[in-house]
C-alpha positions in Angstrom: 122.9 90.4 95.6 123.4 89.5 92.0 121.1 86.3 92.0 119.3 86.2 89.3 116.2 84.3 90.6 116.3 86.4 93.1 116.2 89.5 91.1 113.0 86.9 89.2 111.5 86.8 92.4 111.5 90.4 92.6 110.7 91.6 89.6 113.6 92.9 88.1 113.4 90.7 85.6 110.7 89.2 83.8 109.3 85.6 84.2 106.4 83.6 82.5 104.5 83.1 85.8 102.2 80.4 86.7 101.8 81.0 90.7 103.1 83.2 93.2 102.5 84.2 97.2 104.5 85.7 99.4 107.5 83.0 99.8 107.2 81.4 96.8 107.2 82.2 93.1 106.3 79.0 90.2 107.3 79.9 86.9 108.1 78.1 83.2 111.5 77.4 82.5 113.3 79.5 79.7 114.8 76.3 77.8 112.0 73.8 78.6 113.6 70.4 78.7 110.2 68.4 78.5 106.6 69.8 77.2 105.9 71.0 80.5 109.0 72.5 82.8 108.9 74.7 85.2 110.7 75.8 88.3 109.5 76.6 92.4 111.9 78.7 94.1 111.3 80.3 97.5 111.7 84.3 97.5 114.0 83.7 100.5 117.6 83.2 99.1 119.0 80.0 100.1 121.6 78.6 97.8 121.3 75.3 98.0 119.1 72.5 99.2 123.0 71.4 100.9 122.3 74.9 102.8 118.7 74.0 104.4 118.4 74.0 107.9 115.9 72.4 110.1 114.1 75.3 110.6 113.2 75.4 106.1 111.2 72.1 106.4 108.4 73.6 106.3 109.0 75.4 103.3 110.4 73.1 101.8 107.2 70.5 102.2 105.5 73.8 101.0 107.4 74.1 97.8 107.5 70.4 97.0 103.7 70.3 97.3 102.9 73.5 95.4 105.5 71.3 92.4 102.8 68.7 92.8 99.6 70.8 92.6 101.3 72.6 89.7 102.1 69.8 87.7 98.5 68.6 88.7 97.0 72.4 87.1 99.3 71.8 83.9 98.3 67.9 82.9 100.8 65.8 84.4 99.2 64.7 87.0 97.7 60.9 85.2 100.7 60.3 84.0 103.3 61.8 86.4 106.0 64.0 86.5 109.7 64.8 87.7 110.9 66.7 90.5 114.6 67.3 90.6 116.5 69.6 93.1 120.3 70.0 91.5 122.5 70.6 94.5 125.8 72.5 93.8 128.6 71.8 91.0 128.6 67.9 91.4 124.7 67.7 91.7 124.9 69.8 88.3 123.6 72.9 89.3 124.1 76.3 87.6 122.1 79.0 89.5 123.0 79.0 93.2 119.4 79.7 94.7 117.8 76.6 95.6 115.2 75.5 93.1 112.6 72.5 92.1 112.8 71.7 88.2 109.2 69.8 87.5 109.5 68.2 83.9 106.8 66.1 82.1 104.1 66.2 79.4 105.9 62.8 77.8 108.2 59.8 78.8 111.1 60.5 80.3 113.8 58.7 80.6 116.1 56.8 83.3 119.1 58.1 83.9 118.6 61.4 82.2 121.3 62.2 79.4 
């Protein structure tokens, strides 16, 4: 497969870590958006959050809350933070293995630019 956070979560290819188990891998983002950014994927390769089935809700409760303890660990957690799951071309999203952006570390704005 030529996915490249798949090839991440495998260590092909090198990532600034902050947490990883064995369906999951947290890491920062490579053009940070916001002080603090970084992304959750699960090892498993699904493309999409438009490609979950009911049988990922668990996982993805699991992902969602290791965003949150994350952003907890990095100093967001007073002020708050933003999750965002992109979701195919119209959603804007440019690598097709589903993935949690978690931005904060100062104000952002509503709607993003």
């Amino acid at each position: 497969m030529d996915c490249i956070f798949c090839k991440i979560a495998a260590g092909e290819i090198p990532a600034k870590k902050i947490f990883e188990d064995n369906e999951m891998l947290v890491f920062h983002d490579i053009e940070p958006k916001a002080p603090v950014h970084f992304l959750v994927i699960p090892k498993r390769h699904i493309s999409s959050m438009m490609e979950c089935t009911a049988e990922d809700s668990e996982l993805l409760g699991r992902l969602l809350f290791r965003a949150q303890e994350t952003a907890w660990e990095l100093g967001c957690g007073d002020n708050g933070a933003r999750f965002v799951i992109n979701c195919k071309s119209d959603g804007g999203q440019t690598v097709e293995h589903l993935h949690i952006h978690a931005l904060g570390g100062r104000k952002l704005e509503w709607p993003p630019g």
